[in-house]
DRENGU-129287 format. One record per residue (C-alpha): x, y, z; residue number from 1; chain. Coordinates in nm, 3 decimals. Example, Ala and Ser with C-alpha at 12.3 -4.5 7.8 and 13.67 -1.06 7.14 Angstrom:
BEGIN
ATOM       u       v       w pos unit
ATOM   1.230  -0.450   0.780   1    A
ATOM   1.367  -0.106   0.714   2    A
//
This chain:
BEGIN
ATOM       u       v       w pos unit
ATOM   7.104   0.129   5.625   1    A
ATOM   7.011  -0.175   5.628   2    A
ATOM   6.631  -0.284   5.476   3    A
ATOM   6.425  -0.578   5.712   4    A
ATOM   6.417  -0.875   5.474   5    A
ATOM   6.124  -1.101   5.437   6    A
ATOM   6.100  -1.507   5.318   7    A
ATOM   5.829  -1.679   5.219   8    A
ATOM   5.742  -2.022   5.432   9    A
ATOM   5.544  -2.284   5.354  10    A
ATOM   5.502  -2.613   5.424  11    A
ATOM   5.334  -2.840   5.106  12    A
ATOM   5.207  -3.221   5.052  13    A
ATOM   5.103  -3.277   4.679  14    A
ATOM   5.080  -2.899   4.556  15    A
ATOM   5.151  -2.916   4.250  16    A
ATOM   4.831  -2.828   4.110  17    A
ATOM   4.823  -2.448   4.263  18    A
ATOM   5.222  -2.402   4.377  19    A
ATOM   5.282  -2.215   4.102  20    A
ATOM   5.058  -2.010   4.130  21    A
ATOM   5.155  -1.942   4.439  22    A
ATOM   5.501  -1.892   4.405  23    A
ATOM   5.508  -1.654   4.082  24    A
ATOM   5.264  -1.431   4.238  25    A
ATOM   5.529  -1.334   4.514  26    A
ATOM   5.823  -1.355   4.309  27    A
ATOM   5.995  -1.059   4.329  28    A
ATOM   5.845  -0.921   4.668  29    A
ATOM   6.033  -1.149   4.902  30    A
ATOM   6.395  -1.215   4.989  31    A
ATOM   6.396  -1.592   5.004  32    A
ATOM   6.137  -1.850   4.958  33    A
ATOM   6.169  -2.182   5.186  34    A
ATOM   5.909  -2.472   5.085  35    A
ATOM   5.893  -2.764   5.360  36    A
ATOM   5.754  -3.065   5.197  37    A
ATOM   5.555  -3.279   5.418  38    A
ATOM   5.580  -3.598   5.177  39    A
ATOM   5.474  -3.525   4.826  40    A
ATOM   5.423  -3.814   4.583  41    A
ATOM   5.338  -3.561   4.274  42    A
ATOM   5.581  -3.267   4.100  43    A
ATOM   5.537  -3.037   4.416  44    A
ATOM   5.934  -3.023   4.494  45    A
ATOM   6.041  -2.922   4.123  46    A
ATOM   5.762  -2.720   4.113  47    A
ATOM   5.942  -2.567   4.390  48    A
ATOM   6.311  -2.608   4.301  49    A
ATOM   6.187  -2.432   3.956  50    A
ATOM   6.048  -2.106   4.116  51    A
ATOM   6.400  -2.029   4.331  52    A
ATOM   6.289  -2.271   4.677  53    A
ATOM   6.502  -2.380   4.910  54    A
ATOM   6.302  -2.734   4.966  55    A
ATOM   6.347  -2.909   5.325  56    A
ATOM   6.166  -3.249   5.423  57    A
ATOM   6.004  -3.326   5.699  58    A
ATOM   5.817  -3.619   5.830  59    A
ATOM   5.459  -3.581   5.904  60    A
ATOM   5.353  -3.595   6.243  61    A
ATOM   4.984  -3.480   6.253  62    A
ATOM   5.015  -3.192   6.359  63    A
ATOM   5.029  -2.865   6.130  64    A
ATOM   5.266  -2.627   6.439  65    A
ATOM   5.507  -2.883   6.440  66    A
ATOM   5.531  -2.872   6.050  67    A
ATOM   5.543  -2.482   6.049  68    A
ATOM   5.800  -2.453   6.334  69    A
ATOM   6.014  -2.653   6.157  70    A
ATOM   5.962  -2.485   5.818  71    A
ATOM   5.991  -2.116   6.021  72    A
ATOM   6.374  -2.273   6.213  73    A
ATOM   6.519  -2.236   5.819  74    A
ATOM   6.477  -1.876   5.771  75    A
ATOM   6.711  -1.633   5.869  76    A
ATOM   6.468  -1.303   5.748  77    A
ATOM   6.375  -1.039   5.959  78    A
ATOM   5.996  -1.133   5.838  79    A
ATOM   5.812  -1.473   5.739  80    A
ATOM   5.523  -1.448   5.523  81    A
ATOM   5.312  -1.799   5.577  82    A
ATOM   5.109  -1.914   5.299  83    A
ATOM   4.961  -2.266   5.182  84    A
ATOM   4.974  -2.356   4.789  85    A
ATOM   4.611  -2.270   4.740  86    A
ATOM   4.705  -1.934   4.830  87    A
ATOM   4.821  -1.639   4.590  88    A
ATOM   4.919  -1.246   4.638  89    A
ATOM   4.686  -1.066   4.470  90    A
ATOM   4.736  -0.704   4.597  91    A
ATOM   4.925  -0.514   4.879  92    A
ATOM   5.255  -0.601   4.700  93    A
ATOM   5.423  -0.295   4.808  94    A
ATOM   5.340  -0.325   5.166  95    A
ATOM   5.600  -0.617   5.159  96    A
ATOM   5.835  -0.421   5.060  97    A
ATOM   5.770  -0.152   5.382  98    A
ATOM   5.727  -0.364   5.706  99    A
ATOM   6.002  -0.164   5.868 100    A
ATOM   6.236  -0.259   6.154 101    A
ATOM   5.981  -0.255   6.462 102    A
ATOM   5.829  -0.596   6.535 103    A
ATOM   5.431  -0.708   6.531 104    A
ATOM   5.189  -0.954   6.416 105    A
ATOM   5.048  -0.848   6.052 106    A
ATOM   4.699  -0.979   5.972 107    A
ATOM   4.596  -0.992   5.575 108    A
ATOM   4.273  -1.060   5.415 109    A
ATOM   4.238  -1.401   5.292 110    A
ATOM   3.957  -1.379   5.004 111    A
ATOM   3.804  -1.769   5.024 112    A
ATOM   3.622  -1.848   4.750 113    A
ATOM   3.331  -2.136   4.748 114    A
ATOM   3.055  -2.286   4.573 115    A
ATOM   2.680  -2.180   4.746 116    A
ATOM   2.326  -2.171   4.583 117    A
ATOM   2.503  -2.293   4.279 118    A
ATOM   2.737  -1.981   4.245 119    A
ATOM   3.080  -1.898   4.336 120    A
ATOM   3.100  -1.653   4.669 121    A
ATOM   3.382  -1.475   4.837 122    A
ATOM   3.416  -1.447   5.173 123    A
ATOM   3.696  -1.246   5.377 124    A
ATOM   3.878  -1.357   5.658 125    A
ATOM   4.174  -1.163   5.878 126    A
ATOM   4.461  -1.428   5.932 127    A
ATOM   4.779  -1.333   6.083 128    A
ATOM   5.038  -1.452   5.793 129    A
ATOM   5.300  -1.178   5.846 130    A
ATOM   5.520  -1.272   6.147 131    A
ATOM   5.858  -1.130   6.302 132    A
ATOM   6.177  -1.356   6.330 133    A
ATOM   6.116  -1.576   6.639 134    A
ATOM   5.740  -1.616   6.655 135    A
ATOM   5.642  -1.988   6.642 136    A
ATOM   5.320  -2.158   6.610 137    A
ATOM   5.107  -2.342   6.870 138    A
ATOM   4.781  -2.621   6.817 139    A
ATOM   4.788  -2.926   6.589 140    A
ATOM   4.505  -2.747   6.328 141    A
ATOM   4.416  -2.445   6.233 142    A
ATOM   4.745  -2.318   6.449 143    A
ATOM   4.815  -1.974   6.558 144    A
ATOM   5.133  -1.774   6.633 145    A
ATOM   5.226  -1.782   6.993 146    A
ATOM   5.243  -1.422   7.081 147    A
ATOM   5.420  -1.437   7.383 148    A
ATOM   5.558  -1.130   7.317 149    A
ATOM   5.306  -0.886   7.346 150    A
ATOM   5.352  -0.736   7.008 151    A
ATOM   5.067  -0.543   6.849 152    A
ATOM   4.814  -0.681   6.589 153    A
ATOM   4.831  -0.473   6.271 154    A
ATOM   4.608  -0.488   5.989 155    A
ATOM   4.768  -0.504   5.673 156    A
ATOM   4.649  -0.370   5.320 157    A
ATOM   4.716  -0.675   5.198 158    A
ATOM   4.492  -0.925   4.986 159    A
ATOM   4.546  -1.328   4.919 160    A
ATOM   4.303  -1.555   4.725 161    A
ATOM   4.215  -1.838   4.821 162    A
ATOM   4.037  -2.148   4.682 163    A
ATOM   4.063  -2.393   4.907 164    A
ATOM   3.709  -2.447   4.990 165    A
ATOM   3.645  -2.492   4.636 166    A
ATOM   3.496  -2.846   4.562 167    A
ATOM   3.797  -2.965   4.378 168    A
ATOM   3.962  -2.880   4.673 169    A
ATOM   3.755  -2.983   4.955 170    A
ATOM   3.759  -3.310   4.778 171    A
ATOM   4.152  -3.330   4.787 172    A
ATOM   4.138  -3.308   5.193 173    A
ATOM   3.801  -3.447   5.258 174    A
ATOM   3.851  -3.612   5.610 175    A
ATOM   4.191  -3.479   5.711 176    A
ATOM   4.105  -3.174   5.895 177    A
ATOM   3.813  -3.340   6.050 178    A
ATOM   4.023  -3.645   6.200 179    A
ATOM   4.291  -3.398   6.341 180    A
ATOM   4.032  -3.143   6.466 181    A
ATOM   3.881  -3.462   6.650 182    A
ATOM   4.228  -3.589   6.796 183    A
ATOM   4.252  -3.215   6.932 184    A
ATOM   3.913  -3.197   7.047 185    A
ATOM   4.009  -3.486   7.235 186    A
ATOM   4.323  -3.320   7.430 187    A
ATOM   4.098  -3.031   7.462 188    A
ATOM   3.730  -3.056   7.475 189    A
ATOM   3.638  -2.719   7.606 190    A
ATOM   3.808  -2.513   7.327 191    A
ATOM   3.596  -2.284   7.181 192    A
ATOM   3.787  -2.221   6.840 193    A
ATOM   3.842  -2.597   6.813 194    A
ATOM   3.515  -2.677   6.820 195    A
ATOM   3.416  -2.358   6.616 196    A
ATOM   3.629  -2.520   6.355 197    A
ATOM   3.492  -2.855   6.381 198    A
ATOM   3.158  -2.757   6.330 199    A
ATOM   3.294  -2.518   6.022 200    A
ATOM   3.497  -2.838   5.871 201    A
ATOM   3.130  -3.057   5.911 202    A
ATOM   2.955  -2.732   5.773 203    A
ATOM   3.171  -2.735   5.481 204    A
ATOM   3.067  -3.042   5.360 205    A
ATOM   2.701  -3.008   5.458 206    A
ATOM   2.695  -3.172   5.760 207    A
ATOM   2.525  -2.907   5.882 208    A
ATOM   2.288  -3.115   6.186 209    A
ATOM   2.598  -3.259   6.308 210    A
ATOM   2.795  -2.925   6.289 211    A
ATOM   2.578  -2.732   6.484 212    A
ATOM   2.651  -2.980   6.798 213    A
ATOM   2.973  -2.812   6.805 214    A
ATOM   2.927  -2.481   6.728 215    A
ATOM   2.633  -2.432   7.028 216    A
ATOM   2.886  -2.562   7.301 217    A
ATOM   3.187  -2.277   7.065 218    A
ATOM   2.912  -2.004   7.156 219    A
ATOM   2.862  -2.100   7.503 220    A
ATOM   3.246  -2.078   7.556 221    A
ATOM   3.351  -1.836   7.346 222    A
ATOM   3.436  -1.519   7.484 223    A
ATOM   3.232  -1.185   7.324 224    A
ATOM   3.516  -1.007   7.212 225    A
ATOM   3.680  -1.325   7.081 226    A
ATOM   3.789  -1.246   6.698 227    A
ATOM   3.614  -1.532   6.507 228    A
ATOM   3.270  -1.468   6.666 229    A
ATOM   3.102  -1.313   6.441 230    A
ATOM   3.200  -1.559   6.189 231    A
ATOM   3.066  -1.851   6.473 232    A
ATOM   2.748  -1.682   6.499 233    A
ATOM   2.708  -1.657   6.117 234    A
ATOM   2.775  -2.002   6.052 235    A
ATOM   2.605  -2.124   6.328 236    A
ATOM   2.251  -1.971   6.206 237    A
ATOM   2.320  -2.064   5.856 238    A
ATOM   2.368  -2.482   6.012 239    A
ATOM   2.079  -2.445   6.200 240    A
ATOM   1.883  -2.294   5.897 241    A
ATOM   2.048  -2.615   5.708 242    A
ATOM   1.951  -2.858   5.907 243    A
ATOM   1.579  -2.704   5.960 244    A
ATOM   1.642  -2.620   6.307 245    A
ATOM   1.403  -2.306   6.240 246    A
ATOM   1.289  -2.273   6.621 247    A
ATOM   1.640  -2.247   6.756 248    A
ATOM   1.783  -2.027   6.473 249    A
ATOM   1.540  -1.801   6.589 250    A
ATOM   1.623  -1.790   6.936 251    A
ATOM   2.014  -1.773   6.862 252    A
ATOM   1.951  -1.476   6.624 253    A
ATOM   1.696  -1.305   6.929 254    A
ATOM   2.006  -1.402   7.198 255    A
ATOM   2.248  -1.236   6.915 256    A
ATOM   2.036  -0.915   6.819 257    A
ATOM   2.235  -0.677   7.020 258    A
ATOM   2.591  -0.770   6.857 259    A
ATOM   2.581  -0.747   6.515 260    A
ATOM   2.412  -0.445   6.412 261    A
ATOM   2.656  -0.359   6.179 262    A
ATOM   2.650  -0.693   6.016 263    A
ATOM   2.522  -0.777   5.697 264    A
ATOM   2.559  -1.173   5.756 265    A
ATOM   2.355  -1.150   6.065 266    A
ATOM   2.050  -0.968   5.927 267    A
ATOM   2.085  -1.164   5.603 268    A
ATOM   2.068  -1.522   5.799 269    A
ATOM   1.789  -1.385   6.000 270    A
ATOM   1.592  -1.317   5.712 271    A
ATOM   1.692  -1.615   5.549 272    A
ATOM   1.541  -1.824   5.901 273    A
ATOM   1.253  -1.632   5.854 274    A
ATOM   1.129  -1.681   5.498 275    A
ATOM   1.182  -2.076   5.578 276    A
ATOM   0.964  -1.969   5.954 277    A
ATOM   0.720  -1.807   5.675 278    A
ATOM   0.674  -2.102   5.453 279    A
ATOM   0.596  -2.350   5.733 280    A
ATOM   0.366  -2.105   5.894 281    A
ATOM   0.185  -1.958   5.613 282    A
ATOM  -0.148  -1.847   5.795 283    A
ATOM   0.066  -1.570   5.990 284    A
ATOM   0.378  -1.506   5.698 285    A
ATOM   0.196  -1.220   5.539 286    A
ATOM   0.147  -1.016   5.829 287    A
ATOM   0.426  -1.170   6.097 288    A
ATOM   0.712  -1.324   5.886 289    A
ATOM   0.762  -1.172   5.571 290    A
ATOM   0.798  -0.783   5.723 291    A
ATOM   1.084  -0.954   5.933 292    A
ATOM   1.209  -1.097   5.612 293    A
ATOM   1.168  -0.748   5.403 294    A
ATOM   1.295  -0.525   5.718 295    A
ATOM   1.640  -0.755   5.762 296    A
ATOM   1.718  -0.750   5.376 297    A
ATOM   1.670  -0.356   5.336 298    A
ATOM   1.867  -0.385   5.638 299    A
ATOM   2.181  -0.545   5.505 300    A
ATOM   2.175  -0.273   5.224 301    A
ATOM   2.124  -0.006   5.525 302    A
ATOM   2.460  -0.109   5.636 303    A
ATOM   2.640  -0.242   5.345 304    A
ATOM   2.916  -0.474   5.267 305    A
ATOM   3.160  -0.511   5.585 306    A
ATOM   3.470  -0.716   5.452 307    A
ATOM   3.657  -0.588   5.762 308    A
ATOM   3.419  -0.857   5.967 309    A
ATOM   3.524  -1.187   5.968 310    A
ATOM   3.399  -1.429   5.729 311    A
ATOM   3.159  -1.164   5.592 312    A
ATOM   3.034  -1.235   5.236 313    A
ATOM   3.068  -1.077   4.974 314    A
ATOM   2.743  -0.960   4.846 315    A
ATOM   2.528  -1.009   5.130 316    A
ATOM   2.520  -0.663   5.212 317    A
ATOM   2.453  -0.570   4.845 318    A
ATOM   2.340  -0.727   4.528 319    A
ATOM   2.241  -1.039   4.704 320    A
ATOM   2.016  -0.868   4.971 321    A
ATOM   1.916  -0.610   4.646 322    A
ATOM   1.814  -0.982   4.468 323    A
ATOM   1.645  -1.123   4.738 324    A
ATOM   1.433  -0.856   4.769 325    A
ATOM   1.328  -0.840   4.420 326    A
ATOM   1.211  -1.187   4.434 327    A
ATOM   1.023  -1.108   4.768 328    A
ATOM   0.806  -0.831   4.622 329    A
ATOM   0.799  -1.009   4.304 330    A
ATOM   0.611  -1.313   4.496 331    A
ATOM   0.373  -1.114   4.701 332    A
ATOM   0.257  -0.873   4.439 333    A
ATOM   0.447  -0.565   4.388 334    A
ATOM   0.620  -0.578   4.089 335    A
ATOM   0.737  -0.212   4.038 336    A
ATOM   0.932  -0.240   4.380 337    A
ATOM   1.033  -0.587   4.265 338    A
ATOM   1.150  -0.413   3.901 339    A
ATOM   1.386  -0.112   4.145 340    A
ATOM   1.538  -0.382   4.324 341    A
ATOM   1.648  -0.596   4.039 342    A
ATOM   1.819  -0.290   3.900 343    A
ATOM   1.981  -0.234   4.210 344    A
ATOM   2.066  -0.568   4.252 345    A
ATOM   2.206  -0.549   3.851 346    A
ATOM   2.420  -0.240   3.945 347    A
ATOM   2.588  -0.347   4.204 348    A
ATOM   2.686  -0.686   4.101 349    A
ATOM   2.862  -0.500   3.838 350    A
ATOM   3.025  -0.281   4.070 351    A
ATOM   3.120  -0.601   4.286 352    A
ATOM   3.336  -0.745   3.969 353    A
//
């Protein structure tokens, strides 16, 4: 019998600073590992060469499909795991090992980590990285596999870090993303998940009044059941929170109400919007505001941590909301409730690490 084999494909420009990382961290787990370098000036093709890759070269051509369909037409495995070198396996090893013979798209959870309120946060996202032989890639950015097959979407229990959006590496590609997303915008102005990702690349980088001009036009042509809204919404709030757009935060988070019940994010950005509402209004906070503020924090604990949403954070549906809370009732004069929640908040922090 014979077992489905699996490669790992990448393509990398000037890696050298996480490729090993990378690499070592699925030694062992995959048949063959194929690096396509896009035109590295540092040690990213030894790195490579030194870690068992069979290293191709291609010529950049702005646009990220091309670069992946090329690195994808040198692998002869049954399976192609795609990663980038700020990428690492961190668990689901053994699912590797068990994709079987039937064909389908595998998503995994790609743990990003970034920098916000001055501490590091983890958000989860469900990318489809685990693709049959003959599946290709379509879009110049933030591609996806062309599923012209009709194969099933599977959820994998499998975990990758990611730190990327770190500042040491948003300031390695500051500009790059944006000027492609731009050039595709251009091709295709109407496209929901290019300009959800435009206004997510301005976001990044605090841009936030100039990335909530794209992500209002994303919402009004994004499908509901499209997989990245919830993480649109989200981010859209938190931009217009950002950028002190208080009045229509509010009326996105009334429009968005009925969706996200089950989200953490959502109830946590509303209150968020509302302590800011509260502050600026602080005639009416005590008796309008803050009970919005209170009611959406206990709410995020009501429903908990969802890291099957995507782009959920990490915390927002525990200690953070458990935090938040404590310095609420701390600031309007109820300390023992403040002193329960700071416990709370204590405990489950500990359970997060």
């Amino acid at each position: 019998m014979k077992f489905p084999t699996i490669a790992l494909v990448m393509i990398v420009k000037d890696g050298a600073a996480t490729l090993a990382r990378c690499l070592s961290s699925v030694q062992g787990h995959v048949d063959d590992i194929i690096v396509l370098d896009t035109g590295s000036t540092d040690e990213t093709v030894s790195i490579a060469q030194r870690h068992g890759a069979r290293v191709h070269h291609f010529e950049w051509v702005d646009d990220f499909s091309a670069a992946r369909n090329a690195a994808l037409d040198h692998s002869t495995a049954d399976w192609n795991l795609i990663l980038d070198a700020d990428n690492w396996l961190e668990s689901g090893h053994a699912v590797l090992h068990a994709l079987g013979p039937e064909p389908f798209i595998g998503q995994v959870s790609i743990v990003n980590r970034f920098v916000q309120g001055g501490e590091v946060r983890e958000s989860t996202e469900w990318v489809p990285r685990i693709l049959p032989r003959g599946v290709r890639y379509a879009g110049r950015i933030h591609e996806q596999p062309v599923n012209d097959r009709g194969l099933a979407r599977k959820r994998l229990d499998v975990r990758f870090g990611h730190d990327g959006y770190m500042p040491e590496g948003l300031e390695a590609k500051k500009g790059r993303n944006e000027a492609l997303l731009r050039l595709a915008l251009s091709e295709s102005p109407r496209d929901p998940y290019l300009l959800y990702q435009l206004g997510k690349e301005l976001a990044i980088y605090e841009r936030h009044a100039e990335a909530v001009e794209y992500f209002l036009p994303a919402i009004e042509y994004a499908a509901a059941d499209l997989s990245y809204r919830h993480a649109l919404i989200v981010r859209a709030l938190y931009s217009l929170k950002q950028a002190g757009q208080l009045e229509n935060a509010i009326l996105l988070a009334e429009n968005e109400f009925p969706h996200w019940q089950d989200s953490p994010d959502y109830f946590f950005c509303v209150a968020d919007i509302f302590l800011d509402w509260a502050i600026q209004h602080p005639d009416e906070a005590e008796s309008q505001f803050l009970p919005i503020v209170e009611s959406s924090w206990l709410k995020c604990l009501e429903i908990g941590d969802r890291p099957d949403l995507s782009d959920s954070v990490a915390g927002r549906g525990s200690y953070l909301a458990a935090q938040n809370l404590a310095v609420l009732y701390e600031n309007t004069g109820r300390p023992d409730e403040a002193e329960v929640f700071r416990g709370r908040a204590a405990e489950m922090r500990k359970g997060a690490v």
